[in-house]
Backbone as XML, in Angstrom:
<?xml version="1.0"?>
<chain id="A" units="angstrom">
  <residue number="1" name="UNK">
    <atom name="N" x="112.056" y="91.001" z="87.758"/>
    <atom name="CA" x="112.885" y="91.235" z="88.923"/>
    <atom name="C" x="114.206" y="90.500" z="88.709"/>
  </residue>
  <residue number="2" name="UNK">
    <atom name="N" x="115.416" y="91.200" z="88.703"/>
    <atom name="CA" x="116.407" y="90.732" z="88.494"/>
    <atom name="C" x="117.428" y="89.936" z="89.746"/>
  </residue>
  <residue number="3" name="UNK">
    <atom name="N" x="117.934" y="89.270" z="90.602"/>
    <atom name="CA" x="118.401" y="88.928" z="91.543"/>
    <atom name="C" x="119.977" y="88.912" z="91.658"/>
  </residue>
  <residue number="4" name="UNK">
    <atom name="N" x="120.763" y="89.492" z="92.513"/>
    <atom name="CA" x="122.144" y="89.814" z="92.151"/>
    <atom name="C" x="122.501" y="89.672" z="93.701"/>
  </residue>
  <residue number="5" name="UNK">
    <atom name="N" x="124.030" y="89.165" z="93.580"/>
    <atom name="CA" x="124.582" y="88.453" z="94.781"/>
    <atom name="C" x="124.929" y="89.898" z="95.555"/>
  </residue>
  <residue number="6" name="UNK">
    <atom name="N" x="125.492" y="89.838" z="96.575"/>
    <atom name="CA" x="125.628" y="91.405" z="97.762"/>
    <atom name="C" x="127.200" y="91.522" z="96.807"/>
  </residue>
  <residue number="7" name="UNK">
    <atom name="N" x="127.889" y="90.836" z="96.295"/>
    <atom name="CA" x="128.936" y="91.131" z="95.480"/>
    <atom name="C" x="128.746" y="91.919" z="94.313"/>
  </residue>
  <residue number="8" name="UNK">
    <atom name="N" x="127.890" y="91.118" z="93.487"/>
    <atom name="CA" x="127.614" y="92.116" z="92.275"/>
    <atom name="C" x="126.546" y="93.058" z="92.591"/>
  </residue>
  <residue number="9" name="UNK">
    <atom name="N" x="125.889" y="93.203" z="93.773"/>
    <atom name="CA" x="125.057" y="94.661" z="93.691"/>
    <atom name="C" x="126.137" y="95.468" z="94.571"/>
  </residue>
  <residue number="10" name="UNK">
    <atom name="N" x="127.481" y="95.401" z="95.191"/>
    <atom name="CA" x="128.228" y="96.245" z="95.408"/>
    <atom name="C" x="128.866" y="96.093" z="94.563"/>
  </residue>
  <residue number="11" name="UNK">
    <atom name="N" x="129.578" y="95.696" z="93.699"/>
    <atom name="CA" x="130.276" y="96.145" z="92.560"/>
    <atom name="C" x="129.595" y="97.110" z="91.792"/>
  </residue>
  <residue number="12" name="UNK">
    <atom name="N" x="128.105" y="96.725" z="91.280"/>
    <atom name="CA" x="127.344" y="97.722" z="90.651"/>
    <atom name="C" x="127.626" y="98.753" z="90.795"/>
  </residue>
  <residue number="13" name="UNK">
    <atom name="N" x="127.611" y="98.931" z="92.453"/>
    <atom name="CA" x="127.256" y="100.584" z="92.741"/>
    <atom name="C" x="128.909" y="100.956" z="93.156"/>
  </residue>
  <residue number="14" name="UNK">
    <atom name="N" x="129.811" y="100.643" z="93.196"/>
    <atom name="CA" x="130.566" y="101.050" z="93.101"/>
    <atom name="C" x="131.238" y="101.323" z="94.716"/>
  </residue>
  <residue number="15" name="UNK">
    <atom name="N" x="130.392" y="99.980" z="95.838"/>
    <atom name="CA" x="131.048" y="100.182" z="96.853"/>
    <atom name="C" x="131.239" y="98.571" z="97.350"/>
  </residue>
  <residue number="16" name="UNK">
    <atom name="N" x="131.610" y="98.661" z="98.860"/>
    <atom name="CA" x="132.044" y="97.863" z="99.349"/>
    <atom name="C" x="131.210" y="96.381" z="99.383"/>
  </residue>
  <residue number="17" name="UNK">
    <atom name="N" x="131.397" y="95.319" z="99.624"/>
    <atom name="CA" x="130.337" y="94.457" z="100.165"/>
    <atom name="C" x="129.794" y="94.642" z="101.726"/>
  </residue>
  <residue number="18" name="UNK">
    <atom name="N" x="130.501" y="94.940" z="102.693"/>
    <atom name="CA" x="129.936" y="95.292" z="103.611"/>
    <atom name="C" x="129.010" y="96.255" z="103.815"/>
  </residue>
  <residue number="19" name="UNK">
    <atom name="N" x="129.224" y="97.109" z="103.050"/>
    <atom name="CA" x="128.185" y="98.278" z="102.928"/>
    <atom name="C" x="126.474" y="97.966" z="102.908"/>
  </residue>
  <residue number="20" name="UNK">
    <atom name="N" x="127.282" y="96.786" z="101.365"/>
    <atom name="CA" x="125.583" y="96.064" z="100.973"/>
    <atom name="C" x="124.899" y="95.579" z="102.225"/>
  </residue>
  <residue number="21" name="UNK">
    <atom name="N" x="125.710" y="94.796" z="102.887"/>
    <atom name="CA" x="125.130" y="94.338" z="104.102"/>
    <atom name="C" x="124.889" y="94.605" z="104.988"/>
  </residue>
  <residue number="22" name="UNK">
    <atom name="N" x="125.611" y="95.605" z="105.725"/>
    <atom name="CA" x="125.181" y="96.848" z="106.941"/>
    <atom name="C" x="123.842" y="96.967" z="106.185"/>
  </residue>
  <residue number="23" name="UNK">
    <atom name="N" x="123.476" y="97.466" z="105.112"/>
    <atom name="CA" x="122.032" y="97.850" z="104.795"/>
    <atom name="C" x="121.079" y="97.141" z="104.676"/>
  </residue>
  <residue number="24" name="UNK">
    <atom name="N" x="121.332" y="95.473" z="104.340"/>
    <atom name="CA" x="120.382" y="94.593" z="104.623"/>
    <atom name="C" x="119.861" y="94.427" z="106.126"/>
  </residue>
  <residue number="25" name="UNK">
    <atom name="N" x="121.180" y="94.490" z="106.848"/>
    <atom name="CA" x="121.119" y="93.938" z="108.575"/>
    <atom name="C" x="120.572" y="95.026" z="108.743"/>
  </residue>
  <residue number="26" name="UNK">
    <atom name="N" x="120.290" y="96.836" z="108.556"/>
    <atom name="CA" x="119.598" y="97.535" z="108.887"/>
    <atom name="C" x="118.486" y="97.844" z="108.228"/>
  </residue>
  <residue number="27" name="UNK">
    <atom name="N" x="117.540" y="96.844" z="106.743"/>
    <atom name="CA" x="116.594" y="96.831" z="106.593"/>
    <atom name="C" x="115.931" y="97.855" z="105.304"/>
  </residue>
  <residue number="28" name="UNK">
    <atom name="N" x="117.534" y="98.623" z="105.345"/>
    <atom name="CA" x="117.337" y="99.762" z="104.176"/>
    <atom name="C" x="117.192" y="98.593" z="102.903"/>
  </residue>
  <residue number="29" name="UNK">
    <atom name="N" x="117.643" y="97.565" z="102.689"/>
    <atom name="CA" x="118.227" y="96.860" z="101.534"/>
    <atom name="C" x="117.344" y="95.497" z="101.770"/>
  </residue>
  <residue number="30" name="UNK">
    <atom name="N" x="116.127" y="95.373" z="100.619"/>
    <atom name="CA" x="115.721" y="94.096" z="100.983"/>
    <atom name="C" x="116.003" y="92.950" z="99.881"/>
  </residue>
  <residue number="31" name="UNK">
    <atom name="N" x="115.893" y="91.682" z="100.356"/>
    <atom name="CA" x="116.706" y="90.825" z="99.758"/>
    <atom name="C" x="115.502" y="89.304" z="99.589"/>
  </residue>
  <residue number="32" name="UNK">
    <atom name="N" x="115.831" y="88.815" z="98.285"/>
    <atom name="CA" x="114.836" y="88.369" z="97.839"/>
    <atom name="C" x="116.092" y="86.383" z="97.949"/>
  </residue>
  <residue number="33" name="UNK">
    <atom name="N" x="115.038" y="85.489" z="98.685"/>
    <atom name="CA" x="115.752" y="84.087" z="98.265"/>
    <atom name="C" x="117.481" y="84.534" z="98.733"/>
  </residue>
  <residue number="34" name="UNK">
    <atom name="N" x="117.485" y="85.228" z="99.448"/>
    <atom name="CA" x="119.212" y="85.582" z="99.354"/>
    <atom name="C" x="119.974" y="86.804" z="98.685"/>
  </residue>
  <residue number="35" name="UNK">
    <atom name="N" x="119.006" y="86.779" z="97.514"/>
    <atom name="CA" x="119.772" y="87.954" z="96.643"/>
    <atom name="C" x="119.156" y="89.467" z="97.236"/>
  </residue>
  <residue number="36" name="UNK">
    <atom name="N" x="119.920" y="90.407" z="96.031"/>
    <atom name="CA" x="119.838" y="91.902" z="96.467"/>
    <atom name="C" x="118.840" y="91.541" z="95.252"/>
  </residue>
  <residue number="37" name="UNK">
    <atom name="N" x="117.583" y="92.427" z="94.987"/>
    <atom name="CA" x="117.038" y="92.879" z="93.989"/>
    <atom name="C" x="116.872" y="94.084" z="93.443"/>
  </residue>
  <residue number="38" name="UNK">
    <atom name="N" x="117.436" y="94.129" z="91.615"/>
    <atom name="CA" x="117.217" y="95.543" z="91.351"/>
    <atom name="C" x="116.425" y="96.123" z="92.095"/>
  </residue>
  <residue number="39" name="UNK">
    <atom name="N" x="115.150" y="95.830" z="91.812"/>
    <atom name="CA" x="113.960" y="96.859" z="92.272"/>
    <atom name="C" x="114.565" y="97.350" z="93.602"/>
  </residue>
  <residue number="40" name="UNK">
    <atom name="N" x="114.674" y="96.428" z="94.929"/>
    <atom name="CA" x="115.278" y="96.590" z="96.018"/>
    <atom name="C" x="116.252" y="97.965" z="95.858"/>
  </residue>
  <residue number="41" name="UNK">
    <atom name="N" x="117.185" y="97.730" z="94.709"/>
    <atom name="CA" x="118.814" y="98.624" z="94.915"/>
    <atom name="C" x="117.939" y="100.187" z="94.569"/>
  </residue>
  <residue number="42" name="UNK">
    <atom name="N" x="116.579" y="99.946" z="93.343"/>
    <atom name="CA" x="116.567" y="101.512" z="92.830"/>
    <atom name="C" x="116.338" y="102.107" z="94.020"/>
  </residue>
  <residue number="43" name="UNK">
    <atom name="N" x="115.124" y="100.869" z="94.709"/>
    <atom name="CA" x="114.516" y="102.070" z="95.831"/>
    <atom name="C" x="115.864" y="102.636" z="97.020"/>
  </residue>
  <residue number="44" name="UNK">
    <atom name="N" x="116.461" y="102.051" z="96.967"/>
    <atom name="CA" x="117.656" y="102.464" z="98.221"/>
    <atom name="C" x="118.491" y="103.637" z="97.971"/>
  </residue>
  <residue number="45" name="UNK">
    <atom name="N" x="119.021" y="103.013" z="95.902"/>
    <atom name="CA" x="119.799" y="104.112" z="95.592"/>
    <atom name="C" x="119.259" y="104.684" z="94.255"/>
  </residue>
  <residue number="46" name="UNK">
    <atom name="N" x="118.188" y="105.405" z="94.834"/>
    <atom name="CA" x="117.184" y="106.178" z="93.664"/>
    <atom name="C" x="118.103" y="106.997" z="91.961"/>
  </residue>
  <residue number="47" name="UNK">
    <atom name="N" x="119.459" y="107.309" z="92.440"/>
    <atom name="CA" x="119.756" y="108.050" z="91.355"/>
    <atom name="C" x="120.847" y="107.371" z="90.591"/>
  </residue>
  <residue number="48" name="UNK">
    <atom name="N" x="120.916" y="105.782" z="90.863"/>
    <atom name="CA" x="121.840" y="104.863" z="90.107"/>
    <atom name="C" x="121.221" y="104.688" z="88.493"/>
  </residue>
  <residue number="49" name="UNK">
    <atom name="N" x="121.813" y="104.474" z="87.915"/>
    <atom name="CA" x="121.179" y="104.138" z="85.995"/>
    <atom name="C" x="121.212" y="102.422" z="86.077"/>
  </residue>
  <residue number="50" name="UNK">
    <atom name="N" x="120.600" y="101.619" z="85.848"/>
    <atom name="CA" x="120.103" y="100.694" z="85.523"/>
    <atom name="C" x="120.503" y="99.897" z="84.066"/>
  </residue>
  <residue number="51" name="UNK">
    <atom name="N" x="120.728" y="101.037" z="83.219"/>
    <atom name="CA" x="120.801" y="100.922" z="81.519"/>
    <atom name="C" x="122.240" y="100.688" z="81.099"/>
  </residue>
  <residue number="52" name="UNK">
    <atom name="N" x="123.063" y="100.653" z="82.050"/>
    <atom name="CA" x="124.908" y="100.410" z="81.395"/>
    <atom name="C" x="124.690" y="99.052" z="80.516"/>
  </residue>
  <residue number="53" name="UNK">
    <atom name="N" x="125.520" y="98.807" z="79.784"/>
    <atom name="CA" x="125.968" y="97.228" z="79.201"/>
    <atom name="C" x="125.485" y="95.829" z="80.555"/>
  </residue>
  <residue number="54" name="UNK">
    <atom name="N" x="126.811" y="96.567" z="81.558"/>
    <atom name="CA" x="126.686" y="95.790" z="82.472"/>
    <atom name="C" x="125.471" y="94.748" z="83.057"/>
  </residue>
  <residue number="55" name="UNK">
    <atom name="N" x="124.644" y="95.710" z="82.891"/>
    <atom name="CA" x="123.229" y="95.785" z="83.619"/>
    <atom name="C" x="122.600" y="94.884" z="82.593"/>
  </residue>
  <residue number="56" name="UNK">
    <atom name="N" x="122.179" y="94.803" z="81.330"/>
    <atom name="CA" x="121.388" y="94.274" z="80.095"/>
    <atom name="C" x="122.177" y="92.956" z="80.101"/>
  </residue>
  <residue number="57" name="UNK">
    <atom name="N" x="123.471" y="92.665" z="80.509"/>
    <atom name="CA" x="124.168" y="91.399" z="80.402"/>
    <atom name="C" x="123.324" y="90.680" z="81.922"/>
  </residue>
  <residue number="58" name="UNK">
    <atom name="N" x="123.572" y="90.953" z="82.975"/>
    <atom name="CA" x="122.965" y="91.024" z="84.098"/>
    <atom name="C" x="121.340" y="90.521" z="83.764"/>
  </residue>
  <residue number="59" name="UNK">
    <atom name="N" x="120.773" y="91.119" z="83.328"/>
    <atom name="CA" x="119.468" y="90.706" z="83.413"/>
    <atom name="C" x="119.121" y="90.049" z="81.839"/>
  </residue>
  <residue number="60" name="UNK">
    <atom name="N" x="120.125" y="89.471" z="81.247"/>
    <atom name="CA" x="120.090" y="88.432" z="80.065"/>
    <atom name="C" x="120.342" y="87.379" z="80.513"/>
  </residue>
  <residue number="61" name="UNK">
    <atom name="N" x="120.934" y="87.043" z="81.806"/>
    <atom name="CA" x="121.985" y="86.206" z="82.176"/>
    <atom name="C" x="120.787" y="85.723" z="83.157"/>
  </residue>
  <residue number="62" name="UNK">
    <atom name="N" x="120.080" y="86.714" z="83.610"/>
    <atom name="CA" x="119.035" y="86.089" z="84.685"/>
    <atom name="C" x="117.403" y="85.706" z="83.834"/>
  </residue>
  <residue number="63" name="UNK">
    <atom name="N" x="117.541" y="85.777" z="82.841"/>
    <atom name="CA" x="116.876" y="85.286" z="81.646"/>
    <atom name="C" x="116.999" y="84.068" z="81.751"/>
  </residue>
  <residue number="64" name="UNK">
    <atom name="N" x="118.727" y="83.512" z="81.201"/>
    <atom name="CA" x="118.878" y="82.501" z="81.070"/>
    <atom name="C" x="118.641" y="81.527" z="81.412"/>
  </residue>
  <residue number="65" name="UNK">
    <atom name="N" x="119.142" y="81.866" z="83.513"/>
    <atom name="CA" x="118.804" y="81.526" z="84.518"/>
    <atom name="C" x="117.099" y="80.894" z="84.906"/>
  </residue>
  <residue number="66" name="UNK">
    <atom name="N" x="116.315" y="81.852" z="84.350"/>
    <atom name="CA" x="115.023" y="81.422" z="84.552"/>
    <atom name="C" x="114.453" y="80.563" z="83.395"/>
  </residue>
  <residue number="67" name="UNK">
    <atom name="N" x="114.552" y="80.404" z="82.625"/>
    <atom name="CA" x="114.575" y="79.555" z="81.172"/>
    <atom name="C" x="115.128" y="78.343" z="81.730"/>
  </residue>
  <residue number="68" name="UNK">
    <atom name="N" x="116.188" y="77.848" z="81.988"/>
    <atom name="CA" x="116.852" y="77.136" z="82.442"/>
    <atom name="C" x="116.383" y="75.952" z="83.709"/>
  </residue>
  <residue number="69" name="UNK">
    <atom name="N" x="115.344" y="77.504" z="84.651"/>
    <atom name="CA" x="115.138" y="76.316" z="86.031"/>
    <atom name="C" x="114.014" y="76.452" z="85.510"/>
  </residue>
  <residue number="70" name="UNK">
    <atom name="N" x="113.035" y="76.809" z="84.258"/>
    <atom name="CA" x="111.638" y="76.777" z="83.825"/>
    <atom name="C" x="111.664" y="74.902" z="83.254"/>
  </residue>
  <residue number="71" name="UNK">
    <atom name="N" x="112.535" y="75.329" z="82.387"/>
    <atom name="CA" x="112.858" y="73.903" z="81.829"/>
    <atom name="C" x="112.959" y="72.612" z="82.260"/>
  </residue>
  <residue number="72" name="UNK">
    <atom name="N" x="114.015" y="72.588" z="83.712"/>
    <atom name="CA" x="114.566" y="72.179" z="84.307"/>
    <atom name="C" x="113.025" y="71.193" z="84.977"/>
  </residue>
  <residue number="73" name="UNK">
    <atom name="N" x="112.137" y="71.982" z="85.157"/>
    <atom name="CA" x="111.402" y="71.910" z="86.333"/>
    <atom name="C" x="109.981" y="71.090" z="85.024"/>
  </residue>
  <residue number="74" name="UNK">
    <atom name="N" x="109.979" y="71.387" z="84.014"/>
    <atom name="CA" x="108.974" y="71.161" z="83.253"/>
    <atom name="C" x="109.665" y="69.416" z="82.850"/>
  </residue>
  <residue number="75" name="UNK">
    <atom name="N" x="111.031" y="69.656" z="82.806"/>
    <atom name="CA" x="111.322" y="68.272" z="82.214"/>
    <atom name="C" x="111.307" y="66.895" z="83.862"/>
  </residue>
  <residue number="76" name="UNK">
    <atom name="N" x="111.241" y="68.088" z="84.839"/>
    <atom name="CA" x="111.196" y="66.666" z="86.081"/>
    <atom name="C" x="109.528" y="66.323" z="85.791"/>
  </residue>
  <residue number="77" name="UNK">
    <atom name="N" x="108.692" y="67.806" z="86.096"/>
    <atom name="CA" x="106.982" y="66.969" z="85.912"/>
    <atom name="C" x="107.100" y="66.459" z="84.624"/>
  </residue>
  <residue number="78" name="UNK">
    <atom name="N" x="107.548" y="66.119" z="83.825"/>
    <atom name="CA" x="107.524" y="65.229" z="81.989"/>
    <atom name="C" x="107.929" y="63.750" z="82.634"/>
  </residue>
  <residue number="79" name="UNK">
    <atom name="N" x="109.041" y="63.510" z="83.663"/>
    <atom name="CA" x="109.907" y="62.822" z="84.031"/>
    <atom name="C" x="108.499" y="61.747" z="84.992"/>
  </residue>
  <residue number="80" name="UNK">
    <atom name="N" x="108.295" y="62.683" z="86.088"/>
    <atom name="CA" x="107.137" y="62.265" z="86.594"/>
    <atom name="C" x="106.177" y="61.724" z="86.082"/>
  </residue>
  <residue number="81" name="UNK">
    <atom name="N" x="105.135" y="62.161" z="85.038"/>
    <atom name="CA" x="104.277" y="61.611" z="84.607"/>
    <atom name="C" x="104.773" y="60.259" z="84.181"/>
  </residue>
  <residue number="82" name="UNK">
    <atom name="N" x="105.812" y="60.481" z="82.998"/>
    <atom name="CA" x="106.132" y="58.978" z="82.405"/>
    <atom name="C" x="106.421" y="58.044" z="83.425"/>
  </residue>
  <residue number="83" name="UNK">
    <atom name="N" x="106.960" y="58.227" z="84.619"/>
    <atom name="CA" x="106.713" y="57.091" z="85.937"/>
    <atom name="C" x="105.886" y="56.921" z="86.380"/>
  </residue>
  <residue number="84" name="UNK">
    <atom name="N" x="104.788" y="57.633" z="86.394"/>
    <atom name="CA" x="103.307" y="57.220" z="86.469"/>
    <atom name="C" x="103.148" y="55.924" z="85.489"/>
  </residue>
  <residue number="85" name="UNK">
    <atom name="N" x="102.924" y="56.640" z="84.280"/>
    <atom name="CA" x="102.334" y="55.558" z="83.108"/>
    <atom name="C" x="102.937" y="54.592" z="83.644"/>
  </residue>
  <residue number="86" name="UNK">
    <atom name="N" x="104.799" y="54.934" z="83.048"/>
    <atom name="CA" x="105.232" y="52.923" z="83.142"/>
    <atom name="C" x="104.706" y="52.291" z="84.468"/>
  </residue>
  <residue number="87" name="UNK">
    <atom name="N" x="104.385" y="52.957" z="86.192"/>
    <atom name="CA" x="104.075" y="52.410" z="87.107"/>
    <atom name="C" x="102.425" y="51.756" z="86.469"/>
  </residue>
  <residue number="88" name="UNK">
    <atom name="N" x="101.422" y="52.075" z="85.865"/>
    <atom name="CA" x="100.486" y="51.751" z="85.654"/>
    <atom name="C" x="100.435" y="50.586" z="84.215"/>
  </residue>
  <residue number="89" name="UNK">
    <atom name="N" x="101.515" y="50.578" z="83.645"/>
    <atom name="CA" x="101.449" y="49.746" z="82.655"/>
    <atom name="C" x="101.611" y="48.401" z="83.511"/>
  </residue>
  <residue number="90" name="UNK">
    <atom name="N" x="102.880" y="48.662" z="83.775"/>
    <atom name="CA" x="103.373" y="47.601" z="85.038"/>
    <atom name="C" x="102.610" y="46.642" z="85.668"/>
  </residue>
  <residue number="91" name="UNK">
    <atom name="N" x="101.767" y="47.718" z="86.267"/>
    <atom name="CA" x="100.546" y="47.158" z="87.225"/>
    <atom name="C" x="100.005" y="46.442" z="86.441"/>
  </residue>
  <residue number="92" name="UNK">
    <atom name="N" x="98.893" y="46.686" z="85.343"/>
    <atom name="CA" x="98.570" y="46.047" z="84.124"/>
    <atom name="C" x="99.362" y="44.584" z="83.889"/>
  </residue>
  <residue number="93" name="UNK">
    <atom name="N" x="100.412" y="44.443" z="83.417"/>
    <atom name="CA" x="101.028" y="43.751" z="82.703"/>
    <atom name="C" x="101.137" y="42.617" z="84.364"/>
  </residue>
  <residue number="94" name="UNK">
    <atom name="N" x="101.378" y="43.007" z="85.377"/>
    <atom name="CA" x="101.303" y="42.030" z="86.461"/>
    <atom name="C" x="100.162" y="41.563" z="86.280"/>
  </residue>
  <residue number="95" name="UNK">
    <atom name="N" x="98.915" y="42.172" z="86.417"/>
    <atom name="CA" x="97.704" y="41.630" z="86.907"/>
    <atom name="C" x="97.164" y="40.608" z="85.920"/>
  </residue>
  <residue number="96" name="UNK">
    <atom name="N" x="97.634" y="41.001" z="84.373"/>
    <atom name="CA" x="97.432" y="39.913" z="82.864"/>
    <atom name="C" x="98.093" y="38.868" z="83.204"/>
  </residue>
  <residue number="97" name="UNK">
    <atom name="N" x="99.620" y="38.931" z="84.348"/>
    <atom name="CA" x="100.115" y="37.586" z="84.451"/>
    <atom name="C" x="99.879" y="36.892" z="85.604"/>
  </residue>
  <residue number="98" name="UNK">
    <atom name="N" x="99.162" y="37.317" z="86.392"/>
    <atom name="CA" x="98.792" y="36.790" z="87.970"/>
    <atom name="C" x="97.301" y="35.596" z="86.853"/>
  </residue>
  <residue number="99" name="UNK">
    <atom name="N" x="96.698" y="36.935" z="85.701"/>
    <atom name="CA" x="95.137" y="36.069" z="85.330"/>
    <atom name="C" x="95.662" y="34.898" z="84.320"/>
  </residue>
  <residue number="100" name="UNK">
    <atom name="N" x="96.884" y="34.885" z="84.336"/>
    <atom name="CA" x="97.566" y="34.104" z="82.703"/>
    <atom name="C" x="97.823" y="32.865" z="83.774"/>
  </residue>
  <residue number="101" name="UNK">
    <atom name="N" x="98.673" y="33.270" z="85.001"/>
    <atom name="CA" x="98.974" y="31.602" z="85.474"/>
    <atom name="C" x="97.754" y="31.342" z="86.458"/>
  </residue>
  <residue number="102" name="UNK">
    <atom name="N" x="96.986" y="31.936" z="86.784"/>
    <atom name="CA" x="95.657" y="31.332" z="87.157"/>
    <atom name="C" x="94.889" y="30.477" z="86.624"/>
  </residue>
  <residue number="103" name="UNK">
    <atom name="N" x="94.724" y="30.918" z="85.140"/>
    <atom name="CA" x="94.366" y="30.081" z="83.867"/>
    <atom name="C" x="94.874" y="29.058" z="83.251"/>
  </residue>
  <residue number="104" name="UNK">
    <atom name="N" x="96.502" y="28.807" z="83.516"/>
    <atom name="CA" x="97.089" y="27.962" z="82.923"/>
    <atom name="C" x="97.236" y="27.112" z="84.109"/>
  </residue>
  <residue number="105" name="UNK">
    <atom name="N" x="96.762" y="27.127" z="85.681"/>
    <atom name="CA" x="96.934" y="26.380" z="86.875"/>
    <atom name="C" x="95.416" y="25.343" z="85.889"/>
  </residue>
  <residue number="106" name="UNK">
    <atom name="N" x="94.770" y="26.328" z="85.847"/>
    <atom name="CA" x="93.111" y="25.742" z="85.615"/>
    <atom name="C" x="93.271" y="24.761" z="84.607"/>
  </residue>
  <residue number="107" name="UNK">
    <atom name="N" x="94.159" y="25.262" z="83.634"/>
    <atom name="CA" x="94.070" y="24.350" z="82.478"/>
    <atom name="C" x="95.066" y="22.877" z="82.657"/>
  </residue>
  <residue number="108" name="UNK">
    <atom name="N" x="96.214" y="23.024" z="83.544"/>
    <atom name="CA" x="96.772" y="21.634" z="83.887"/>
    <atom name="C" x="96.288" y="20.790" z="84.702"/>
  </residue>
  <residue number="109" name="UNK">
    <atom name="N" x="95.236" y="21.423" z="85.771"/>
    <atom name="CA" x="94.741" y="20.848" z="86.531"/>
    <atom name="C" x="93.469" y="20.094" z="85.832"/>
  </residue>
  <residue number="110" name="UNK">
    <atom name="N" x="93.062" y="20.640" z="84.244"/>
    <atom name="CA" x="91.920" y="19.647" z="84.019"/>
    <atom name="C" x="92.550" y="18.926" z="83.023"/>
  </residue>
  <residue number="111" name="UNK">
    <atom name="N" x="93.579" y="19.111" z="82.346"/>
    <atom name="CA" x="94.546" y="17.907" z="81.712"/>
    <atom name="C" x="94.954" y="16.764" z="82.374"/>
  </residue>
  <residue number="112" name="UNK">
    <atom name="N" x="95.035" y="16.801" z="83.824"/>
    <atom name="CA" x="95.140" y="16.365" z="85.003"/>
    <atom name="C" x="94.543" y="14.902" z="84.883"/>
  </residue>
  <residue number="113" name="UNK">
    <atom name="N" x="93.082" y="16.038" z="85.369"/>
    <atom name="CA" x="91.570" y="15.017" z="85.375"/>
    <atom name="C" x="91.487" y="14.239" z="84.038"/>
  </residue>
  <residue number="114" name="UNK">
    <atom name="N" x="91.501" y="14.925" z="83.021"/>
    <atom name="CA" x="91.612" y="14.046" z="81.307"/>
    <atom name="C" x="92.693" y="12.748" z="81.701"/>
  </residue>
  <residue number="115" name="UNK">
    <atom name="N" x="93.373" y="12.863" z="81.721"/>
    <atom name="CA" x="94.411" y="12.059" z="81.381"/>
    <atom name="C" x="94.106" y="10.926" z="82.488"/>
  </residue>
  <residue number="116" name="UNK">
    <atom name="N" x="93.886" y="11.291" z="83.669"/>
    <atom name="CA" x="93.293" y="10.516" z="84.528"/>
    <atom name="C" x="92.090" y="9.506" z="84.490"/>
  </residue>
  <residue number="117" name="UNK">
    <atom name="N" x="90.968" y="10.203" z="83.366"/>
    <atom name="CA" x="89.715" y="9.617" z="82.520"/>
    <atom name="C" x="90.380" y="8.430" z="81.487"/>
  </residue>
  <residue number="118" name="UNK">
    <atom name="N" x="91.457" y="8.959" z="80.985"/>
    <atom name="CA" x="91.948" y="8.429" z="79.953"/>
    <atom name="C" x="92.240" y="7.775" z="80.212"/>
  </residue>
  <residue number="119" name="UNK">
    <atom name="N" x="93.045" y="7.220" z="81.087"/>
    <atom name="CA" x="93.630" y="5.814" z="82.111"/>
    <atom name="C" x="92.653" y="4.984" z="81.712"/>
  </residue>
  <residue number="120" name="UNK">
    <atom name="N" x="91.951" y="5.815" z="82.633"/>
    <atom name="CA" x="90.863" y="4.450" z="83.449"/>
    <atom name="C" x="89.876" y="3.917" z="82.360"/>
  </residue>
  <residue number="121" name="UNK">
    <atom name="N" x="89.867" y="4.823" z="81.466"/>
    <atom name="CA" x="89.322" y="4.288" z="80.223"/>
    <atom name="C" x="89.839" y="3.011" z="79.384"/>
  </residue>
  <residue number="122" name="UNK">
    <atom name="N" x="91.165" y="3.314" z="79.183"/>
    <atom name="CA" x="91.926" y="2.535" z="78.526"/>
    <atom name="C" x="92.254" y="1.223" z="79.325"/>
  </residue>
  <residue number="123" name="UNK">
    <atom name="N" x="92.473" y="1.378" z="80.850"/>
    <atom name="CA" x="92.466" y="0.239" z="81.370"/>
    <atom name="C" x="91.173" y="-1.214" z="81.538"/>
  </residue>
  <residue number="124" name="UNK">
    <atom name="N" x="90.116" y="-0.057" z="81.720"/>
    <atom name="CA" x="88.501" y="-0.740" z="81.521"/>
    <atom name="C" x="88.648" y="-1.428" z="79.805"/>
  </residue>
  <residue number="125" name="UNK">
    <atom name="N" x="88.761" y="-0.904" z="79.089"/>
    <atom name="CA" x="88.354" y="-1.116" z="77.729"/>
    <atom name="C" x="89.657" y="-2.540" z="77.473"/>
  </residue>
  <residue number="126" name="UNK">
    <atom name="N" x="90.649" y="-2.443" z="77.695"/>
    <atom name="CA" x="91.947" y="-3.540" z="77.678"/>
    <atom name="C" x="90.978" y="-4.397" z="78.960"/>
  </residue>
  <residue number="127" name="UNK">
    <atom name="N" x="90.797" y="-4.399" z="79.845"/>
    <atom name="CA" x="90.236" y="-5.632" z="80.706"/>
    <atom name="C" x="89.227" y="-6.073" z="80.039"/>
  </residue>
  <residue number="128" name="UNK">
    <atom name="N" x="87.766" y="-5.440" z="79.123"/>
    <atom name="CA" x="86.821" y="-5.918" z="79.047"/>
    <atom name="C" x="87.408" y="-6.773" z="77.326"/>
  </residue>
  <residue number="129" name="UNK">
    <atom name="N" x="88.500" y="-6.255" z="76.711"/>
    <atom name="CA" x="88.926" y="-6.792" z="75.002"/>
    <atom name="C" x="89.310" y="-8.435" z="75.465"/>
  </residue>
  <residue number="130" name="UNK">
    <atom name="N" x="90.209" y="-8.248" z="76.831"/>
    <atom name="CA" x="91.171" y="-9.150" z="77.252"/>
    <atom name="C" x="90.398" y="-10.864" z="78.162"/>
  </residue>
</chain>
């Protein structure tokens, strides 16, 4: 299905733009997202040719067009996922450092107590030499 503005499906046919549109507003002419659609124009104007240059540029161009927002749309969900991951690495890499200074609280706090042993060691052992 090819999609063409009320400009270029009256240029096509070789009339006015208002024309196009009197026929939408009266229902003869249906219109797809906004646009006129071939299919739409054959059924209206059954004995138009389809096959000029014009026409094959026209529906190369709406090729393009769809290639384009195919792409477009494949590279946002590509875009998406990878913000997933990095959001989940993330998460990861927080939660290794929430368990890293939990562990290293644990470990100064019993260097703490050591060193505290160690004192009182050294002070006992110097009173009992002395």
């Amino acid at each position: 299905m090819i999609k063409l503005s009320v400009s270029k499906a009256a240029k096509m046919l070789g009339i006015n733009r208002h024309a196009i549109q009197d026929q939408i507003n009266s229902g003869k002419l249906q219109t797809h997202e906004g646009y006129v659609t071939t299919d739409s124009l054959r059924l209206a104007y059954p004995n138009i040719s389809f096959n000029s240059e014009q026409d094959k540029c026209i529906e190369r161009m709406q090729q393009i067009k769809d290639n384009a927002i195919f792409k477009a749309t494949s590279a946002d969900a590509a875009h998406v996922k990878n913000e997933r991951i990095l959001m989940a690495m993330v998460a990861t890499l927080k939660d290794e450092l929430r368990k890293e200074k939990a562990q290293n609280k644990c470990t100064q706090v019993k260097f703490a107590r050591l060193s505290h042993r160690y004192e009182s060691l050294r002070r006992h052992i110097e009173s009992t030499i002395a």
